[in-house]
C-alpha positions as CSV (number, residue, x, y, z in Angstrom):
1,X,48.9,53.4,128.8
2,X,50.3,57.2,128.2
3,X,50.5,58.1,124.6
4,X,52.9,60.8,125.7
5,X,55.9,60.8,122.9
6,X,54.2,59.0,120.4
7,X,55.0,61.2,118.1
8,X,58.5,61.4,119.1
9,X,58.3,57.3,118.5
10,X,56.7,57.4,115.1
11,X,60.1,59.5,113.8
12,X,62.7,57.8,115.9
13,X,61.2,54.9,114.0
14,X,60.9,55.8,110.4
15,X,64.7,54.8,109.6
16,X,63.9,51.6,111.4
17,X,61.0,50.5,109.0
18,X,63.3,51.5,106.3
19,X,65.7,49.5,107.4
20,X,62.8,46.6,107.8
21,X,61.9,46.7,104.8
22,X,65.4,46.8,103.3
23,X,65.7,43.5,105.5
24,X,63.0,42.0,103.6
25,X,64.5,43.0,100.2
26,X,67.8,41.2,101.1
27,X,66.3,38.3,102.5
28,X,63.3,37.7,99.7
29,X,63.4,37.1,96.0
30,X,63.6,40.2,93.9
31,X,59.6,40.7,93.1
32,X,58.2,39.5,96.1
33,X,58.3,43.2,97.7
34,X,56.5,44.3,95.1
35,X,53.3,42.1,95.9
36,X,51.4,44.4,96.7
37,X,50.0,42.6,99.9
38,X,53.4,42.6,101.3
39,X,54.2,46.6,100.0
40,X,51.0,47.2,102.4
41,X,51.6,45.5,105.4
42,X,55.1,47.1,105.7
43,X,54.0,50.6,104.6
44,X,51.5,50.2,107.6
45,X,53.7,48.6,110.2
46,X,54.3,51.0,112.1
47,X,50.7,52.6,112.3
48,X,50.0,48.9,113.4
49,X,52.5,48.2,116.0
50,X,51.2,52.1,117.2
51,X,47.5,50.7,117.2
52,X,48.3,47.6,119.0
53,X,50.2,49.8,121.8
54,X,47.0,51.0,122.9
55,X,44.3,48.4,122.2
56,X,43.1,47.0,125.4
57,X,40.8,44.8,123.5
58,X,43.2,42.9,121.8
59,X,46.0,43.3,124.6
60,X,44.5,43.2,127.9
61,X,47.3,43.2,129.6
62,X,48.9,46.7,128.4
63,X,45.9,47.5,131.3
64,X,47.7,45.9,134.2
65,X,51.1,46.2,136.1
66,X,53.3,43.4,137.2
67,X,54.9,42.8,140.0
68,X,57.6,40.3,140.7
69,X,56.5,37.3,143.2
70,X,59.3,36.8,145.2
71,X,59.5,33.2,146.7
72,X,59.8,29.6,145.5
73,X,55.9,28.4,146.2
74,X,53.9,27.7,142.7
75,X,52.6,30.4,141.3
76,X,48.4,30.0,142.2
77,X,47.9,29.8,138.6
78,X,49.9,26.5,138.8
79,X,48.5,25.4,141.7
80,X,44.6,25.5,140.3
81,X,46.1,23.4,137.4
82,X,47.7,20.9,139.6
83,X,44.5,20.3,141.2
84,X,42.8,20.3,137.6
85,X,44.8,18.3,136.5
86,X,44.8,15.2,139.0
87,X,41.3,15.0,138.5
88,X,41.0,14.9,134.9
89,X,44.1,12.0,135.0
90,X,42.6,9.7,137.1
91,X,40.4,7.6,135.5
92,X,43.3,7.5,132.4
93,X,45.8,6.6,135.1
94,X,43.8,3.8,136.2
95,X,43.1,2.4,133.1
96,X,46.8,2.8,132.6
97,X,48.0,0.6,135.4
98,X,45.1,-2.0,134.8
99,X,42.7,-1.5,138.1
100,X,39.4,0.4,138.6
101,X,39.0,3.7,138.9
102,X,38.0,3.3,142.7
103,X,41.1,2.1,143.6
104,X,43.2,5.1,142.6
105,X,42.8,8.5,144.9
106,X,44.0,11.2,143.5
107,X,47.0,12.0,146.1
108,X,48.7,8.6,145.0
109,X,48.9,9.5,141.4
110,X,52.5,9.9,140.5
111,X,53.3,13.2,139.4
112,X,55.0,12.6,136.1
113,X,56.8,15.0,133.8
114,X,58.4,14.4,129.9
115,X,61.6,15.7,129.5
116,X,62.6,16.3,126.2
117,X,66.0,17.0,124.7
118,X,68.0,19.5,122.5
119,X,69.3,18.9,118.8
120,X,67.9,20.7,116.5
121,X,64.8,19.9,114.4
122,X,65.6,16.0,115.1
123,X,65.2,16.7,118.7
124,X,61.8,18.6,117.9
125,X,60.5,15.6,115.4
126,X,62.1,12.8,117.9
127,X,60.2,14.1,121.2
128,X,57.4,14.6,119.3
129,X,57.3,11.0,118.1
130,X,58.2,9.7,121.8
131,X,55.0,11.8,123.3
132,X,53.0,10.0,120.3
133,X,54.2,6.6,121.2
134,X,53.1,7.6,124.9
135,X,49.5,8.9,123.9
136,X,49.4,5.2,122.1
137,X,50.4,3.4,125.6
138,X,47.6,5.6,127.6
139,X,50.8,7.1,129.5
140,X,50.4,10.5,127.9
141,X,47.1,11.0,129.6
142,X,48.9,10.8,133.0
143,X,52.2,13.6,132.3
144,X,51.3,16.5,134.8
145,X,54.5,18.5,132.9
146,X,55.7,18.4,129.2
147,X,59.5,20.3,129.6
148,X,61.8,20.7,127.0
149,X,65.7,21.9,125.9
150,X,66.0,23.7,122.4
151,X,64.4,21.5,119.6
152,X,62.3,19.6,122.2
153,X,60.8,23.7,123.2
154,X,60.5,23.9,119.6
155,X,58.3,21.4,119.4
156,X,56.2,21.7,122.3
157,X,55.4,24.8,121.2
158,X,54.0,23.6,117.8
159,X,51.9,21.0,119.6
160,X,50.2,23.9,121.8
161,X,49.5,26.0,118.8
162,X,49.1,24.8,115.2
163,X,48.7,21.5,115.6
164,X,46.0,21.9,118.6
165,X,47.3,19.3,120.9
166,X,47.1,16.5,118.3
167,X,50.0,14.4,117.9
168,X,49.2,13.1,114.4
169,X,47.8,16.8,113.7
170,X,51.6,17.6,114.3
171,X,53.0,14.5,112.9
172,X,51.5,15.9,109.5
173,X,52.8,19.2,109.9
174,X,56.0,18.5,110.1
175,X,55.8,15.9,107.0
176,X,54.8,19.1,105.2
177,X,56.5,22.3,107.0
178,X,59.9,20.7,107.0
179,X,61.1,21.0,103.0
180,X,62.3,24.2,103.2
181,X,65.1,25.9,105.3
182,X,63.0,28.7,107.2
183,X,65.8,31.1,106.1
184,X,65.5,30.2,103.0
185,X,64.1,32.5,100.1
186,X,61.5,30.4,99.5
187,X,60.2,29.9,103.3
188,X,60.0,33.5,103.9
189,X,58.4,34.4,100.3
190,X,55.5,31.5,101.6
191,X,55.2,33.2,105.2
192,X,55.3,37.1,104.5
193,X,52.6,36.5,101.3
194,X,50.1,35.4,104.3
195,X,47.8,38.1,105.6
196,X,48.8,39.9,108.4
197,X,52.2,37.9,108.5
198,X,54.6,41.0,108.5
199,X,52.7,42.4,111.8
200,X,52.6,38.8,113.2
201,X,56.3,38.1,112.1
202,X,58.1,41.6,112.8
203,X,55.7,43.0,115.1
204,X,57.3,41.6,118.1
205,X,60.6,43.4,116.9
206,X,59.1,46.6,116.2
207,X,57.8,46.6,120.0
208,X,61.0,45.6,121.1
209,X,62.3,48.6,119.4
210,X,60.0,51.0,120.3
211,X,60.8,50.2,124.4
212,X,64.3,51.1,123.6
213,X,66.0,47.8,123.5
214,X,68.4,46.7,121.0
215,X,67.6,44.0,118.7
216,X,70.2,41.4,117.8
217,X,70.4,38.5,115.0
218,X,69.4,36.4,117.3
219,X,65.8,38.0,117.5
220,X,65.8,38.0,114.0
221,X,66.3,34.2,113.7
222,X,64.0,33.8,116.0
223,X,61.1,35.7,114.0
224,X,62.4,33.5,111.4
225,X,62.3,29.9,112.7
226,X,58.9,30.8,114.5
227,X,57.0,32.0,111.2
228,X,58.1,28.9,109.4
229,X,56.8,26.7,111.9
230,X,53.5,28.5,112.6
231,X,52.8,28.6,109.2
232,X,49.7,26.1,108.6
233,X,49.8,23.1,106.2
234,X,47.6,23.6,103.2
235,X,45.5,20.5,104.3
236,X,44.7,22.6,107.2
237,X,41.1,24.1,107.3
238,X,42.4,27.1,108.6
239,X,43.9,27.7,105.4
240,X,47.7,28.9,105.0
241,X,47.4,32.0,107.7
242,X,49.1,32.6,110.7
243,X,47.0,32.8,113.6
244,X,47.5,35.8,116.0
245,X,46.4,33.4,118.8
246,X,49.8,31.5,118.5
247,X,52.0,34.3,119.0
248,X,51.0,34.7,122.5
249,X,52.6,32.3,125.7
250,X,50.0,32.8,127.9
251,X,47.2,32.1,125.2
252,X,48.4,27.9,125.4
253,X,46.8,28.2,129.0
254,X,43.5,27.5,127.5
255,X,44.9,23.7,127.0
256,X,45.6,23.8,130.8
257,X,43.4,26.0,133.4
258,X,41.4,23.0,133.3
259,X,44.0,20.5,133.2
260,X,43.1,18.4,129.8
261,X,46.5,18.6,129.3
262,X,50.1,18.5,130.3
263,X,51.6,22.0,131.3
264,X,54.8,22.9,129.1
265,X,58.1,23.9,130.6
266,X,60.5,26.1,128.3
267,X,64.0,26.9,129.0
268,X,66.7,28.9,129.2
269,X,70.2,29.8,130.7
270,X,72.3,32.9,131.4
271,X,75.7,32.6,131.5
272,X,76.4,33.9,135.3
273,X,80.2,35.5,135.2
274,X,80.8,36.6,138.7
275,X,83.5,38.2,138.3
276,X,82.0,40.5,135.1
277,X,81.3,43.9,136.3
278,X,78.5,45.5,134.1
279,X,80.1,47.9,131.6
280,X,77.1,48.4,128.6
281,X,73.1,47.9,129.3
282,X,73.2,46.1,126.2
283,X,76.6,44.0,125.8
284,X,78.1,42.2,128.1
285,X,81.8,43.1,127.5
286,X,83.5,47.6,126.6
287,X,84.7,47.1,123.4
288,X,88.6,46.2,123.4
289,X,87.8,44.1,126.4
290,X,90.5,41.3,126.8
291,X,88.7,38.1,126.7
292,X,92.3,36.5,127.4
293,X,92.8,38.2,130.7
294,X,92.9,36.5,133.9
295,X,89.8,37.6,135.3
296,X,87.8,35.8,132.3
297,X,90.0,32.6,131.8
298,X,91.1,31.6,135.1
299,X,87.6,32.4,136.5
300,X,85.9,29.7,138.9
301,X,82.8,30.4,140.1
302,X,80.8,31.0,136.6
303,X,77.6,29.0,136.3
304,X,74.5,28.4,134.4
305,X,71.0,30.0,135.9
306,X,67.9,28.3,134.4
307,X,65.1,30.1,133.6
308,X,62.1,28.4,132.6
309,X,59.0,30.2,130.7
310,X,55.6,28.5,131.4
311,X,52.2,30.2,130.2
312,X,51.9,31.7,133.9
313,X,55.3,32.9,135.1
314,X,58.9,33.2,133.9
315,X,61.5,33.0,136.6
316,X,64.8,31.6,138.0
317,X,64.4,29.8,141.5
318,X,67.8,31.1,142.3
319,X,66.6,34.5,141.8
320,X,63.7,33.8,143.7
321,X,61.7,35.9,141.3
322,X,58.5,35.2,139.0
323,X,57.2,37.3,136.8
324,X,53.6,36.9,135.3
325,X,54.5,35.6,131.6
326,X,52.0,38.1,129.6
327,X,54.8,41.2,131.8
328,X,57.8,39.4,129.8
329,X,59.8,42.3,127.7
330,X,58.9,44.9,130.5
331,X,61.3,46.6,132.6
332,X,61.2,46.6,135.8
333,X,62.4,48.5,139.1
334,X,62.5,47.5,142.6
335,X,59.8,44.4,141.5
336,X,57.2,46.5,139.9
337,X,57.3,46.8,135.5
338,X,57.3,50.7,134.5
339,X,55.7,50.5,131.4
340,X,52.5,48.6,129.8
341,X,54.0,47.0,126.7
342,X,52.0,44.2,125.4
343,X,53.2,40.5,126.1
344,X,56.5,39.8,124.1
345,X,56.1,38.2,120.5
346,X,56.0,34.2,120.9
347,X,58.4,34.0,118.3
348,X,61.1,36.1,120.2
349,X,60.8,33.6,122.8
350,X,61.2,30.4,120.7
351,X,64.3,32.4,119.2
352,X,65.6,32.6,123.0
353,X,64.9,28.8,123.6
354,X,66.6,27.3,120.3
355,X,69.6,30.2,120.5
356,X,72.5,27.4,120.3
357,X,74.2,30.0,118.0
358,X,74.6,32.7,120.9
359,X,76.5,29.9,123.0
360,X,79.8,29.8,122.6
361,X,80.5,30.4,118.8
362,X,83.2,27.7,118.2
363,X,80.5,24.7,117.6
364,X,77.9,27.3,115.4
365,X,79.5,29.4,113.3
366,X,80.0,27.3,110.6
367,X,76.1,25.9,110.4
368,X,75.4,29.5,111.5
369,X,76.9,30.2,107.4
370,X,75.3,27.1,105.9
371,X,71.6,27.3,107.1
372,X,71.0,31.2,107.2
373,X,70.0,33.2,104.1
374,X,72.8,35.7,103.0
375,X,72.0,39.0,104.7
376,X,72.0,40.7,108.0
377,X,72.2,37.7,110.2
378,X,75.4,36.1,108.3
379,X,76.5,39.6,108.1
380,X,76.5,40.0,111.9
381,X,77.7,36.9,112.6
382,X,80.9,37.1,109.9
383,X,81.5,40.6,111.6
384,X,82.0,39.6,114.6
385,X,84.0,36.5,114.0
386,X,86.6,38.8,111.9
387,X,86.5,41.1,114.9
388,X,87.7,37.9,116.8
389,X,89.8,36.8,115.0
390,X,91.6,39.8,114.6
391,X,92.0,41.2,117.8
392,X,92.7,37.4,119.6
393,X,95.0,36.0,116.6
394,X,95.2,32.6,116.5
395,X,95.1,31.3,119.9
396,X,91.8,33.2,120.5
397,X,90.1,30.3,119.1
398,X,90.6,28.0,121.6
399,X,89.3,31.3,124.3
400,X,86.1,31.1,122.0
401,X,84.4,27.9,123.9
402,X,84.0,30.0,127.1
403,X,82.2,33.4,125.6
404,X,79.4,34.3,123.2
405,X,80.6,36.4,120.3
406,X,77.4,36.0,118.9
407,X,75.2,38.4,121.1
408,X,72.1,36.9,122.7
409,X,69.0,38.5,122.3
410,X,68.4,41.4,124.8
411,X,65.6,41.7,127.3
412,X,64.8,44.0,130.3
413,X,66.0,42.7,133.5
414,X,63.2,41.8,135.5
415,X,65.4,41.6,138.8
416,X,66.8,45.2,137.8
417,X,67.4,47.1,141.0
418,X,65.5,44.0,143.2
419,X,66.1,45.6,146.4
420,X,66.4,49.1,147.8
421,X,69.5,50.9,146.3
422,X,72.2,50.6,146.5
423,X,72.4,47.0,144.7
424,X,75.5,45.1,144.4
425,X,77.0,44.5,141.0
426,X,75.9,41.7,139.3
427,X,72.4,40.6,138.4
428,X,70.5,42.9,139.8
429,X,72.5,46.1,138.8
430,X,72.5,44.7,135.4
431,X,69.1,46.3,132.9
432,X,69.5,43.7,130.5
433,X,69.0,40.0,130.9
434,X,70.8,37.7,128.2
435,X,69.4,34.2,127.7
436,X,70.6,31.8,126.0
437,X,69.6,28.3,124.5
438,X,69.7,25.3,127.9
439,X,71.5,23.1,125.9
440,X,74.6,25.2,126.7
441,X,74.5,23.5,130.2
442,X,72.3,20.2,130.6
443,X,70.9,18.9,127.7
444,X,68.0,17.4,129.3
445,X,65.6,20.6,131.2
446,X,66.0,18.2,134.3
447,X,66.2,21.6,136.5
448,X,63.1,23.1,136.2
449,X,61.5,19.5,136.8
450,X,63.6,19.0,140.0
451,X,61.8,22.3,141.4
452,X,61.3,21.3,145.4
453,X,57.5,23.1,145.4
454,X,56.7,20.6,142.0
455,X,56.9,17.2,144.2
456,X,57.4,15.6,140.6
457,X,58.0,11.6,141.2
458,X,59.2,9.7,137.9
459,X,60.3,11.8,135.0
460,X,61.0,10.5,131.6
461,X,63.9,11.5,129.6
462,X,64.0,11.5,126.0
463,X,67.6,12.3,125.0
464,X,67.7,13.2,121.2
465,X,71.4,13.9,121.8
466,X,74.1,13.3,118.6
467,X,76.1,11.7,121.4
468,X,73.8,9.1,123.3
469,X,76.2,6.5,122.0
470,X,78.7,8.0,123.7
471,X,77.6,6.6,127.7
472,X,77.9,10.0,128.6
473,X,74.4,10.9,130.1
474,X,75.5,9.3,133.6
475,X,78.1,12.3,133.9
476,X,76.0,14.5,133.1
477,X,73.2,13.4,135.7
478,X,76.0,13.4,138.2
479,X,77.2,16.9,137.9
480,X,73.4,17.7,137.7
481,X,72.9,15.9,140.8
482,X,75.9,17.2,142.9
483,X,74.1,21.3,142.2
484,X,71.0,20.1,143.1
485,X,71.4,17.5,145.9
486,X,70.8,14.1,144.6
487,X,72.6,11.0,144.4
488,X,71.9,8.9,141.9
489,X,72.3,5.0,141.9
490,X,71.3,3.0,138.1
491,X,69.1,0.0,138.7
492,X,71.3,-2.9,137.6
493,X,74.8,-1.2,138.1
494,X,76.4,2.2,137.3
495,X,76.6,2.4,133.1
496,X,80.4,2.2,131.7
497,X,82.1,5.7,131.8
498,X,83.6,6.5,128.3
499,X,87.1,5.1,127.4
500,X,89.6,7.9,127.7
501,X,92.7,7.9,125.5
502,X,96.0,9.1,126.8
503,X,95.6,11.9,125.7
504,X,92.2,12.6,127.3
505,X,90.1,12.4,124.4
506,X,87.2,9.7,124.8
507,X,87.5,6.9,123.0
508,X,85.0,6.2,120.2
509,X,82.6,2.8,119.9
510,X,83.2,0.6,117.7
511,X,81.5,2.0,114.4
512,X,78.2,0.1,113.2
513,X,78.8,-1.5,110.1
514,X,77.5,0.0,106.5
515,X,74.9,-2.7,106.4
516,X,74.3,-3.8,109.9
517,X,71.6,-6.5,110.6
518,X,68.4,-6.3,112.9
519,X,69.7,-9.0,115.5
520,X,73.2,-6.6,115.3
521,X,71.3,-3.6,116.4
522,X,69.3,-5.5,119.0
523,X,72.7,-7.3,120.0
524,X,74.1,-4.0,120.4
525,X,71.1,-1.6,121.4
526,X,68.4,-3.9,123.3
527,X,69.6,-3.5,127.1
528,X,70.2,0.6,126.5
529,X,66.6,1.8,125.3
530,X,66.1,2.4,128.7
531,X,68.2,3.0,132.1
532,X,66.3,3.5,135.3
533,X,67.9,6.0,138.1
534,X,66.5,6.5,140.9
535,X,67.6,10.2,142.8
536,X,68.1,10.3,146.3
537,X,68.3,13.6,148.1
538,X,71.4,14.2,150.0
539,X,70.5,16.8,152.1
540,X,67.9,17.1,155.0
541,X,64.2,18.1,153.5
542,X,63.8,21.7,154.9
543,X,65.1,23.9,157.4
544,X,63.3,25.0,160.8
545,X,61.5,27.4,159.3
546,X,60.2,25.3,155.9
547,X,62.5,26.9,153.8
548,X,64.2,23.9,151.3
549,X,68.2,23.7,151.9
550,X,70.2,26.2,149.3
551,X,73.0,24.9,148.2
552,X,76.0,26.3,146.0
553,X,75.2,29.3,143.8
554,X,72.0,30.1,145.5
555,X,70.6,26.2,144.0
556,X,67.1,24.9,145.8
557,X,68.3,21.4,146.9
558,X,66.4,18.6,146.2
559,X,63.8,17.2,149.4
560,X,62.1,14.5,147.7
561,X,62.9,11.6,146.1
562,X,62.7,10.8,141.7
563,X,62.8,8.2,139.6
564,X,64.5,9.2,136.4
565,X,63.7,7.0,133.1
566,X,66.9,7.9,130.6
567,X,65.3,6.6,127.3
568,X,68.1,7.6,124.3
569,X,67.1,7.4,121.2
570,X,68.9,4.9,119.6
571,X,69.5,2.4,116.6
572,X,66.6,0.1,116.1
573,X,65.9,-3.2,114.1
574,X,62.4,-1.9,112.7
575,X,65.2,0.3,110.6
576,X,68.6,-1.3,111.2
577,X,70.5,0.2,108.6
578,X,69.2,4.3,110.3
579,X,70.9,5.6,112.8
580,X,68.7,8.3,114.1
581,X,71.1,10.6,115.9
582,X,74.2,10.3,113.4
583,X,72.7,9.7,109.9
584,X,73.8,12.7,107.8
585,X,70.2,14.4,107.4
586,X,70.0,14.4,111.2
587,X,72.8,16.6,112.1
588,X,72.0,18.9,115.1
589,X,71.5,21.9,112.5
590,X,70.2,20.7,109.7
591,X,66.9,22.3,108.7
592,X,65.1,20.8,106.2
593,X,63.4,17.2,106.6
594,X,62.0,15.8,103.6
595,X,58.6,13.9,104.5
596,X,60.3,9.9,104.1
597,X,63.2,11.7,106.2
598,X,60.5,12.4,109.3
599,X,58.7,9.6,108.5
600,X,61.9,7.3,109.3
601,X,62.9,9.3,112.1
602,X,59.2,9.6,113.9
603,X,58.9,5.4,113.1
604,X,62.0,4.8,114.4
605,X,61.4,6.4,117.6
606,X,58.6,5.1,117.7
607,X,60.0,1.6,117.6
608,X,62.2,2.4,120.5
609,X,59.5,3.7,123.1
610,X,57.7,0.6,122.0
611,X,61.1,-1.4,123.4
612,X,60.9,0.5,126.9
613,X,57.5,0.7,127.4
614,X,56.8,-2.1,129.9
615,X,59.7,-0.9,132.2
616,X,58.4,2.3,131.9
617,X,54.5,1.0,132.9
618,X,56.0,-1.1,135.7
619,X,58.0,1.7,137.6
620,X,54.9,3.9,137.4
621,X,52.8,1.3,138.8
622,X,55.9,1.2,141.5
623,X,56.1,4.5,142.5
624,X,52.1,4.5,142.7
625,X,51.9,1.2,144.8
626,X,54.3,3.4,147.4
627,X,52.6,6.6,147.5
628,X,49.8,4.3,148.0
629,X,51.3,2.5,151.3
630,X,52.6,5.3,152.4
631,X,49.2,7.5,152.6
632,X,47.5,4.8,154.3
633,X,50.2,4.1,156.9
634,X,49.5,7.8,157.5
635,X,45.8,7.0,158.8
């Protein structure tokens, strides 16, 4: 990599430590900057972030230049793990479905993914707890993909880093991470005393600073959330240090090149607006712009794109474009990055993942004030509200469900300029990306899982949801289904839609009582643990020429069939009285578990993968039997 202008860096970037530091100061008890540990590690940041610039050793991949793959295939990096992986699964599937291991061939295996839910950190501890109940029923053994929405991403991402693949390993951590808000003085006083921490927690902003892009609150939370939840539990050998290892995507690969286990899907959304010419390379609307007008409100054609990050490429298949995941941060022209950066900060990524609060603002502002620390993030956030509320006046705050006053974090476009000038507005006229958390459009990452090249069979849904009790999953897997090209028919009868009132609002359940019984939950709960779907394409399997059918908004239709097990998490009588999704410590932003709070939480959903589990067994063993009949009426 050229050193040319570092010197030109170094002083651009002096106020910017400053200001770092004077971030710290705001954020941090009064005394903590004067550690002398901490004084240190700031004072040096920038010779740091300089060093790791150029250190081929500990970067490898400043060496190499990416180039964007172009097609919906599987990356090869994905297709040596597939193979891995149905080899190391096959004598665990067999013991799982009760025959010998001779009687299973590999091509039969089902190809079966986890799909976890947003909501917060009860989404993160809930998945968690339902991929532990799996690993106790041998099933876990036989997931090919672990994907997940928000919390669920959250949590994935601890199991692949500090808790080493171990479910109880992260069972523990959470019991003892959990009691502080990561915002909070307290957390950030226990994560920047660790060595190293202020490289390994504001490095990856620095970086981003130093390639010229801005950095928004949302980054910042990011750094935030991510060096709480890296942080080890004292029990752990390892000490309380970060480890360096766990702020990299593509190190989690060393739990999968040789398939021992599951590969994780994270996601994300941009907010696709048509009709949005590009005005600023790093916000979205001039200032002054009139959110009201016509072109924003009566607009019909805005979508959702899904982007999903695994530890070998990030991409959108309705971009058609993959970048390798270490070139993530790096700008790009005409498919090929144009400058060596390192591989962007894990915990910028997680921020991009969980980033409910750059949705639209009208459902986040007010936890946005509760759960963050006074300083620049509530700052930023209150500015911008004011500057809402001022220039919209009061009916502005029904506008506010349809935009994102609260700017998402900023990345380099990796489809910048994707084909030979000139390029059409839009996407790929646009240098900056903005992603935001999934959650703003499916709440399950069912998209990424319903990739044609993945040939997934039977996924598993674990819906963490705050409204699961609502029957509104079925619309949801509907409107999913009408993008993508299934239809989708519910073993044992379509579900209820909600009750609508006259005035369009859903009606609401009846409410459980204060002190319900066991046989009132199961009365209740015990035919809903879990729904079985089964997703039939609606659209022939390929063109002529191989290519899958693309449907509206340049959407990959579906060519294969899927069995889809919808498992909410629900009231259950091993805990009657806990209702896991409304009980007031669960709320969707709530930050801070005490350890009988994740205790009741994990054993509860627990309890309620134990009540689905022989469904669950005997669709697998289903969908085997038919691969099975159908490779040998092949011969």
């Amino acid at each position: 990599m050229s050193n040319d202008g570092d010197d030109d860096h170094h002083w651009h970037l002096r106020g910017y430590f400053d200001g770092l530091k004077n971030f710290i100061a705001r954020l941090i008890p009064e005394g903590l900057t004067q550690d002398a540990e901490v004084v240190e590690q700031l004072s040096k940041l920038d010779e740091t972030v300089k060093n790791d610039l150029v250190n081929a050793e500990k970067n490898p991949e400043i060496q190499w230049t990416a180039r964007l793959r172009s097609d919906n295939s599987l990356s090869e990096d994905e297709q040596k793990f597939l193979k891995a992986r149905k080899a190391h699964i096959r004598e665990a599937f067999a013991k799982y479905v009760g025959v010998d291991v001779s009687e299973v061939h590999e091509d039969d295996i089902p190809v079966i993914a986890a799909a976890g839910s947003g909501g917060g950190f009860r989404a993160m501890i809930a998945t968690s707890a339902y991929l532990a109940g799996a690993d106790k029923s041998g099933l876990f053994d036989c997931l090919t993909y672990i994907a997940g929405v928000s919390g669920s991403c959250w949590g994935i991402a601890q199991y692949y880093t500090i808790a080493n693949c171990s479910h109880s390993q992260l069972r523990a951590h959470y019991n003892t991470a959990l009691n502080k808000s990561p915002g909070s003085h307290d957390s950030i006083n226990d994560v920047l005393s660790t060595p190293d921490a202020v490289s390994l927690v504001l490095g990856g902003l620095t970086i981003k600073h130093m390639s010229k892009i801005g950095i928004t609150a949302m980054d910042l939370y990011g750094a935030i959330i991510t060096g709480h939840l890296l942080l080890p539990v004292p029990a752990d050998e390892q000490g309380t240090n970060l480890n360096p290892e766990h702020f990299k995507l593509t190190n989690q690969r060393k739990w999968t090149d040789d398939g021992r286990q599951p590969l994780p899907i994270y996601t994300a959304v941009r907010h696709e607006r048509p009709w949005k010419d590009w005005k600023d390379p790093d916000y979205p609307f001039t200032e002054g712009s009139d959110h009201t007008s016509a072109e924003h409100t009566e607009a019909q054609n805005s979508w959702f794109q899904w982007f999903e990050f695994n530890p070998y490429e990030i991409g959108c298949d309705e971009l058609k474009a993959w970048q390798p995941s270490w070139s993530f941060g790096r700008h790009f022209d005409q498919r090929v990055s144009t400058d060596n950066i390192p591989e962007q900060s894990l915990s910028l990524e997680m921020g991009v993942w969980g980033s409910a609060p750059a949705g639209p603002l009208s459902s986040y502002l007010g936890t946005i004030q509760r759960n963050l620390p006074k300083g620049v993030i509530t700052k930023e956030v209150n500015k911008m509200a004011n500057n809402i509320a001022e220039h919209w006046g009061p009916q502005g705050v029904e506008v506010f469900e349809d935009h994102h006053p609260v700017h998402a974090a900023n990345n380099p476009n990796p489809v910048f300029h994707f084909y030979p000038p000139p390029n059409p507005p839009g996407i790929h006229n646009s240098p900056r990306v903005h992603l935001i958390d999934a959650g703003m459009d499916n709440n399950l990452p069912l998209y990424p899982l319903a990739h044609p090249s993945r040939e997934i069979d039977i996924i598993l849904g674990f819906d963490s949801s705050s409204d699961v009790q609502k029957n509104s999953f079925f619309q949801r897997v509907e409107d999913f289904g009408k993008r993508k090209g299934y239809r989708w028919n519910s073993r044992g009868g379509q579900p209820p839609k909600p009750e609508v009132n006259t005035d369009g609002t859903q009606v609401s359940e009846p409410v459980i009582p204060t002190h319900p019984t066991a046989e009132y939950i199961w009365e209740r709960f015990g035919h809903r643990y879990i729904t079985v779907y089964d997703g039939v394409p609606i659209n022939p399997p390929a063109t002529k020429g191989g290519e899958p059918v693309i449907g509206k908004f340049n959407t990959p239709q579906a060519t294969r069939p899927v069995t889809l097990l919808y498992i909410p998490l629900l009231p259950n009588k091993v805990d009657p009285e806990f209702d896991p999704c409304l009980a007031p410590f669960v709320g969707s932003y709530n930050l801070v578990y005490k350890p009988e709070e994740v205790e009741k939480l994990w054993n509860t959903t627990e309890a309620n993968w134990r009540e689905c589990e022989a469904k669950v067994k005997a669709a697998v063993t289903e969908v085997w039997l038919k691969k099975k009949e159908a490779r040998l009426a092949r011969k």
